[in-house]
N, C-alpha and C positions, 0 to 999 in steps of 0.2 A: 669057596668063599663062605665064612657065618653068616648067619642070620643078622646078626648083628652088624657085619660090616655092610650087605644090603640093605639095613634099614639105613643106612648112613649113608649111601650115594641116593638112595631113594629122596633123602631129606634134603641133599643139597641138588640134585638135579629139580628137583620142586619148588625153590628157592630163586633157583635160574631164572627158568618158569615162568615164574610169575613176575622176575623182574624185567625180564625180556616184554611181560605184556605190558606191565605199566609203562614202560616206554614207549612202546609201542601207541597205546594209549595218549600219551603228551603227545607224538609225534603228530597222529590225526586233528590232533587240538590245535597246531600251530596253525600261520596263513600259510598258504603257499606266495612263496617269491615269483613278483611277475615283475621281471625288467624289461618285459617290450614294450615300445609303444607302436605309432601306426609305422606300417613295413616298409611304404616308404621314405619316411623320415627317416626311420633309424637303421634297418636290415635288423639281420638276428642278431644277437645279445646271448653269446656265449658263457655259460657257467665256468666262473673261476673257482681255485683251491679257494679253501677259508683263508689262508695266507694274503691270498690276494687281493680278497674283497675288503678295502678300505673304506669303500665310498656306500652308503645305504641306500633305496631305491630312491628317497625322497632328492637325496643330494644328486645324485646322477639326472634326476628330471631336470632339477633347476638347473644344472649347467647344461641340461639339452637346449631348457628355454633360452636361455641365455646365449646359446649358441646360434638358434635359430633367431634371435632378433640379431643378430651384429650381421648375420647375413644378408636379414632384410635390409640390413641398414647399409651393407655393400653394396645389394640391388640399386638401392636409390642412390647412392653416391660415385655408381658408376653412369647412371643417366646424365647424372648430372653433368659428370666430367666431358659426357662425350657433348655436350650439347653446348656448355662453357668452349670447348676446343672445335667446336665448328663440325664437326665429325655428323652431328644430325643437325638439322634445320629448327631455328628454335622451335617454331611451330610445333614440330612434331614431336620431338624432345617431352615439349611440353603434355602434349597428348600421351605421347607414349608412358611419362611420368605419372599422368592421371589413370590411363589402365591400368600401369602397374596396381597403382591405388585400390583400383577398384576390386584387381584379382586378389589383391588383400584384405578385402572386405569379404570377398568371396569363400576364403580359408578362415576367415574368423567366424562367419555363422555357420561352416563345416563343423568349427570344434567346439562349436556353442549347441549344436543338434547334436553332437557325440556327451553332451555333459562332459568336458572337459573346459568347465569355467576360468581353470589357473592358465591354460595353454589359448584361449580365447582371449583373456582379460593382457594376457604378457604380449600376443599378436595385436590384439587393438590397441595397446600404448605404445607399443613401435611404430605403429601406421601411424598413429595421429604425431609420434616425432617425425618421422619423415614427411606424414603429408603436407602438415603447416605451414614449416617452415620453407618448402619446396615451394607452394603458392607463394606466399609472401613473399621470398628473394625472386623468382622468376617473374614479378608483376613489377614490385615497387622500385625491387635495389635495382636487378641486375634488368629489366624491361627486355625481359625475350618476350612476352605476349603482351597486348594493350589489357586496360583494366576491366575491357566485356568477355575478353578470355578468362582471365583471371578470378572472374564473379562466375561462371560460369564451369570453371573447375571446383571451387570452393563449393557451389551448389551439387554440382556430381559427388564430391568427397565428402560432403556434410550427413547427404542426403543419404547414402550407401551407409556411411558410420551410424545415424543414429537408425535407419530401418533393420538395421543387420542387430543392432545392440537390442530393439523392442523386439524383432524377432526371436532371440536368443534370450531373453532374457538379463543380458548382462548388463548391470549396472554401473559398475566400472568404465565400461569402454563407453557409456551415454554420458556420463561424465567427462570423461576425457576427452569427446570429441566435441560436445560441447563448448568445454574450457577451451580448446584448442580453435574452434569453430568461431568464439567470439574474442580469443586475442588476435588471433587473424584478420577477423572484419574492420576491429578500429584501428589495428595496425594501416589496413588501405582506405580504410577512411580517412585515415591523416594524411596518406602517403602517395596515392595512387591517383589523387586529382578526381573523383566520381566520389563525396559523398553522398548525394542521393541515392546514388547505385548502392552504395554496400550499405547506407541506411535501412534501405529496402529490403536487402539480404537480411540484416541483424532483426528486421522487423517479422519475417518468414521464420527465422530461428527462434524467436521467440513462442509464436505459433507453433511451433515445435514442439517445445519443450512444454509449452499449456497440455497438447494430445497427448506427451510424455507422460505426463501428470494424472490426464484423466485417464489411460489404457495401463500404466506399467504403477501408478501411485510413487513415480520420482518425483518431490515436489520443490525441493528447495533449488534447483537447478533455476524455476521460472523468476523465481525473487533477482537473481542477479543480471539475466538476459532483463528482465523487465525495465530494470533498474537504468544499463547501459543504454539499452532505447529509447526512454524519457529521455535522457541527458543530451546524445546525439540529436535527437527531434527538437528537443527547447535549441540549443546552438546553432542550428539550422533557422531554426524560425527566428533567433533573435538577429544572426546576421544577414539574413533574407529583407529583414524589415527594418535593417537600419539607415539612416536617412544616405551613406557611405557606402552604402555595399556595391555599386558599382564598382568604387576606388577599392574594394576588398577582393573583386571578383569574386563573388560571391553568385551563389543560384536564386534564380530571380523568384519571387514572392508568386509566381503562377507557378513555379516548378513545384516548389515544396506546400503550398498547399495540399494535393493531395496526399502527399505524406505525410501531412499533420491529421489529416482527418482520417485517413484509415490506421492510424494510430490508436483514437477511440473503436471505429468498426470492427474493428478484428478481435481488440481484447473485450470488447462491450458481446460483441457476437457469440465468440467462445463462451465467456462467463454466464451468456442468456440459456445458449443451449445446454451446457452441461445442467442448468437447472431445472429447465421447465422440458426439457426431454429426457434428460436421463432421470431427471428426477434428484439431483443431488443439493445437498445444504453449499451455504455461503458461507465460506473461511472469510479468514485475516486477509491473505495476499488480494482480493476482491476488491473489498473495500478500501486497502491503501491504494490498490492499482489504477479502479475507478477511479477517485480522486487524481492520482498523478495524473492521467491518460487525459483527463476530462479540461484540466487545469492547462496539460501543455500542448493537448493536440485540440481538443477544440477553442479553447482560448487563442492558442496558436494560429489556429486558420483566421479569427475572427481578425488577429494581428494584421495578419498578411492580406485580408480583407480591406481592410480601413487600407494598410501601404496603398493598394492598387487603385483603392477609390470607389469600387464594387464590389459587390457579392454578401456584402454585412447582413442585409438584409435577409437574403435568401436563409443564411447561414441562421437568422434567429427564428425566422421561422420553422426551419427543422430540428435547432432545437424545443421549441415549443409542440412538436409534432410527436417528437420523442419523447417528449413528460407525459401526454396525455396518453400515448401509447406502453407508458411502464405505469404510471398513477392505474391505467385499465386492470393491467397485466396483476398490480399488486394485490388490488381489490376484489378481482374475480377469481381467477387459476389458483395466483400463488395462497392467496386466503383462503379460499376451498381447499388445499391439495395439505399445506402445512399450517393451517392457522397464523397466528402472529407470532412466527417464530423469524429466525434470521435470513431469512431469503423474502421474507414480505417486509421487513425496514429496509431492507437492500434495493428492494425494487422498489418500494415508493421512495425509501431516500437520490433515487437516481431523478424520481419524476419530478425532486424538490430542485434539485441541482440544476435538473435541462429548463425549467419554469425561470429559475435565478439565471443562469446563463440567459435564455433566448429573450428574458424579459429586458435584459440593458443592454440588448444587444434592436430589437424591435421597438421599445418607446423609450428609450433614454434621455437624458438631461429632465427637460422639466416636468413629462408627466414620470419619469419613471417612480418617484417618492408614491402616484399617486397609484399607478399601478400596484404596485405591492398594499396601498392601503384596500385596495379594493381585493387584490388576492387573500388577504390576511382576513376581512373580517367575511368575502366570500368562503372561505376555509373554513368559519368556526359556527357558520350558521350551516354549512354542510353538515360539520361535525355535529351541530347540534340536531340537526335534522336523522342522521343514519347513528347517531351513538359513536363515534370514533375518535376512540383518543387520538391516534396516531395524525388525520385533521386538523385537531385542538392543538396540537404541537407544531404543525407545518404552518397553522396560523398565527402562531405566534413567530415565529422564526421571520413570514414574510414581512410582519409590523416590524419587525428587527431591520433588517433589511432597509423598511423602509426609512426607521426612528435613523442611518446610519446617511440615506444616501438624501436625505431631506436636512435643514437647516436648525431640526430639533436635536440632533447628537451635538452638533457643533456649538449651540447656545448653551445645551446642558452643560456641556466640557468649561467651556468661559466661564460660566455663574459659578461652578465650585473649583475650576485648577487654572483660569486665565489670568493674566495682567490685568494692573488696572490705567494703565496708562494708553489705554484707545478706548474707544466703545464697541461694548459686545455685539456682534451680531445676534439676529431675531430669527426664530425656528420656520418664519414665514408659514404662509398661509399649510403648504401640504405638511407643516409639520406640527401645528396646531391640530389640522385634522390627523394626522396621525397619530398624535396624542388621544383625541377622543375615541377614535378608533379602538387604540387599546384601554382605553375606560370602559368602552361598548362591548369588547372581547373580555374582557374580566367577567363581566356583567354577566353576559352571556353562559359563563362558562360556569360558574356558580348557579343557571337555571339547568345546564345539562346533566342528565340521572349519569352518564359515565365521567364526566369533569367535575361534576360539584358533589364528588362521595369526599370519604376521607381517607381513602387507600393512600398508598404510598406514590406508586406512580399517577393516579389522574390527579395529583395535586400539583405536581412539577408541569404545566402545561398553563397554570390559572396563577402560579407563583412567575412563572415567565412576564405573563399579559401585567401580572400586577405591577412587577417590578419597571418593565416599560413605562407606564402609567406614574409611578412613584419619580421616575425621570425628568416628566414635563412639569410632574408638582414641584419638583427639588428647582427645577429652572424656575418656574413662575415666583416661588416664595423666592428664592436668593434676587432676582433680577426686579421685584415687584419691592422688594422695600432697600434697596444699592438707589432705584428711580425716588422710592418717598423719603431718604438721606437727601436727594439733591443730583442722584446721578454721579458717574465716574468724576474722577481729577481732568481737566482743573475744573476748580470753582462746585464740586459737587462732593461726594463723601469721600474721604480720605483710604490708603490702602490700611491702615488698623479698622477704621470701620468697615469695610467690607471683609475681613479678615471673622470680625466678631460677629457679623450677618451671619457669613457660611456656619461658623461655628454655632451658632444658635439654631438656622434651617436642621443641622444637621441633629444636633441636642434633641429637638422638638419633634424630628422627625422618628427616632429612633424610641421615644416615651410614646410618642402615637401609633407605630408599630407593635409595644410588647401589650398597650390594653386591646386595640384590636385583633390580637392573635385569642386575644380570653375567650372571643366563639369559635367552637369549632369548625364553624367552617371556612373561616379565617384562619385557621392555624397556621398556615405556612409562611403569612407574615411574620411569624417570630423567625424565622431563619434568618434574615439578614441583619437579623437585632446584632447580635455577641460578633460579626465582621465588621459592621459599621460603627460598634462600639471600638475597637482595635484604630480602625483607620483615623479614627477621630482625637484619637489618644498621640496617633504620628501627626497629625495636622495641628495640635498645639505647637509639638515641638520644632514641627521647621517652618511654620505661615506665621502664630500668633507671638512665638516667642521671640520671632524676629523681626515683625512690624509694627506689633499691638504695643499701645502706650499704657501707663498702668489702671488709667479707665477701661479700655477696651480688655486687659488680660482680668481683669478685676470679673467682669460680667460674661465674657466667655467661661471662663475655669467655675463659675459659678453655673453657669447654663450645661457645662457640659461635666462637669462635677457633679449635676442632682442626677442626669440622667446617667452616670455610672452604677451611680445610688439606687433609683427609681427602676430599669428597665429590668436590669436580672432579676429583682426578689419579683417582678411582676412576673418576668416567663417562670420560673420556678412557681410561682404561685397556681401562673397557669398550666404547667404540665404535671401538677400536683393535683386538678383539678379534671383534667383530662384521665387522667390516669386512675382516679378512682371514682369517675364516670364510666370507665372499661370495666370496670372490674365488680360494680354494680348491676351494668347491663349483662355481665355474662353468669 
């Protein structure tokens, strides 16, 4: 052989060579195929020709899963049959049902510790179809067990579902046995004859899903458990305490009391600890839930209180026990630990709440206007004593309260939106002093160094006090010259003159607003100037244009015409004057 012809197989066997390695090369690059899964689920997984293999590893799993639920779902739909057919004793039927359950609780935190989330997530939505609805028919429809069994497996299968899901990590199956957890409850809450029992249950679930939230951060789960428990709890308490509920058979006003109160305890409890021991901030769901809980569970008891004829009492003195115990809590801990951020209005706004609850529930009717006057301007001389706004705002709030539940709201209302075809009621004596009260609190509030600055927020707490105070003036002025007219019909001023009264109080009031706002530390009188100019503008058109004679529309549109005129160019003048008094000082 030449030289020549070896140099030529030398060139293509090197050629080989080297394509042989790059192959080689890709081949180590691929994954390797792994079609087993655990040995005993599947056994070995024989390699086919390329011909054969249609199916890729992914598609062969899901039809494993898929395989393996229709199995589970044969499991349970042969218990059931035998138990329907008398073959087991419901009883046990029932139990054996529930083990089953449980053993599949048991293979879902197996494949939740293996990191097999898809084979975990597809076995806990098999369970919870089988488990549910297996309670449900076995309790409600078909009665193989009474509804303390029934409550009683629902707590075994709840309780395994959601520990095995937190264990695992698996958010999926916390979900779905939740869902599952709570259309079951009010399913036998409707059906099963014990709603207090599974109210109870849904009130535990909910608790649940709160530790859900604070160990695994699933949060939106507690929003709807929350939601269905207020609702169940108010329906409870309202046919508990109707004058009928005998003839509804219904659960008597001593049963479901304690369910309305550990309604508040539980979610009041959770929301205390998560804060002041783990140390965490105050969300949204808090403060709405606070408010529902507070509104139906201990309003609710108070309900059920008065039905029975006892216990009112007790019930406001613990909430008054509880304000002083969260007012403490706000003031000390929470204000040390995060200053005045959202878990210190949270806990004092709880201490406003239990003070407003336990005070009309411990001196109601006639002292209670006078209670709140004495909390409101107790509140503001506090405030003005330790510097705190937050005080200055709870003290105005209780004049609120008061101005609402004394016979000064109701006179104010008459003098500017009442008929005049009766005589108006008078704000009586505690609402007189409630008016001065909030004179006294304005007052007050403009000597305190954190209320009488000009920041933004310590002005809204001394704009409160005022605005109260502007209430008893709007009554005195419309009710004080309707009396030097001659007093209501008959025989006293006619409905155009009172029509022209209001509209002129109203005119006069809103020009003595925009020059009093000219001092600074009046300013926030100007804010209700440009709204009560609006409303006054609608109160021609449906009061004066409809009863006023052309005397009376003549001297309103003139009264309330200058002050269209007069009050803007004066706040404009004044915040033009404001404004480059800032800019002077700085």
């Amino acid at each position: 052989m030449s030289d020549r012809e070896l140099d030529h197989l030398r060139t293509v066997v090197g050629n080989l060579q080297r394509r042989i390695e790059a192959l080689e090369a890709r081949l180590a690059l691929m994954p390797e195929a792994d079609l087993s899964y655990d040995d005993a689920a599947n056994g070995a997984v024989a390699l086919a020709s390329p011909h054969d293999q249609d199916l890729r590893p992914a598609a062969v799993r899901a039809f494993f899963l898929l395989g393996r639920s229709i199995l589970v779902l044969a499991g349970g739909f042969l218990l059931r049959a035998l138990t329907e057919g008398g073959t087991l004793p419901p009883a046990v039927g029932f139990a054996a049902g529930v083990l089953y359950l449980l053993g599949l609780a048991f293979f879902i935190d197996r494949a939740g510790r293996r990191e097999d989330s898809a084979g975990a997530s597809a076995l806990g939505i098999t369970a919870v179809v089988v488990a549910y609805p297996f309670l449900g028919e076995a309790t409600a429809r078909l009665h193989l067990v009474s509804p303390t069994l029934g409550a009683l497996g629902w707590v075994l299968v709840t309780g395994a579902g959601l520990a095995v899901a937190a264990h695992a990590r698996l958010r999926l199956v916390a979900w779905a046995f939740t869902l599952g957890a709570l259309g079951t409850g009010v399913l036998l809450y409707v059906a099963a004859g014990r709603p207090l029992l599974f109210t109870w249950l849904l009130l535990g679930l909910g608790a649940a899903t709160l530790l859900l939230a604070y160990g695994r951060g699933w949060r939106l789960k507690r929003w709807l458990v929350a939601a269905v428990v207020d609702v169940l709890v108010l329906r409870l308490v309202m046919i508990a305490s109707a004058p009928n509920a005998a003839e509804m058979h219904a659960p008597s006003p001593g049963a479901v009391m304690p369910l309305a109160l550990a309604l508040p305890i539980v979610y009041l409890g959770l929301f205390t600890y998560r804060s002041l021991v783990l140390g965490k901030g105050v969300r949204a769901f808090y403060i709405v839930q606070s408010l529902a809980m507070l509104a139906i569970g201990y309003g609710g008891a108070v309900k059920l209180a008065l039905a029975m004829g006892h216990g009112a009492a007790a019930l406001g003195i613990a909430a008054l026990v509880a304000a002083a115990a969260y007012y403490t809590v706000a003031f000390t801990i929470v204000r040390q630990r995060h200053g005045r951020g959202r878990a210190f209005f949270w806990f004092a706004s709880l201490g406003l709440v239990f003070i407003a609850l336990g005070s009309r529930v411990v001196a109601g009717g006639y002292w209670l206007p006078w209670c709140w006057l004495a909390l409101g301007v107790g509140a503001t001389l506090e405030a003005n004593r330790t510097d705190r706004l937050t005080l200055h705002a709870h003290g105005v709030i209780y004049l609120l309260l008061g101005v609402m539940s004394s016979g000064l709201g109701k006179a104010a209302w008459h003098a500017f939106l009442g008929g005049t075809d009766v005589a108006w009621p008078g704000p009586g004596a505690a609402g007189v002093a409630i008016w001065l009260g909030a004179i006294a609190c304005w007052e007050l509030q403009l000597r305190s160094k954190i209320a009488g600055g000009l920041a933004g927020p310590s002005r809204i707490p001394r704009f409160g006090a005022a605005l109260l105070a502007l209430v008893g003036l709007g009554w005195a002025a419309v009710a004080g010259l309707v009396t030097l007219f001659g007093g209501l019909p008959p025989g006293g001023a006619g409905v155009a003159a009172v029509a022209v009264v209001r509209t002129g109080v109203l005119a006069v009031t809103v020009i003595a607003l925009a020059l009093a706002a000219r001092r600074a530390r009046w300013s926030e009188l100007g804010w209700p100037v440009v709204p009560l100019l609006a409303l006054g503008c609608v109160k021609l058109l449906i009061e004066d244009m409809r009863r006023g004679t052309p005397l009376t529309l003549t001297l309103g549109f003139a009264l309330f015409g200058s002050a269209l005129i007069i009050a803007p160019k004066l706040l404009l003048a004044t915040r033009k004057a404001h404004r480059e008094a800032v800019e002077e000082a700085s």
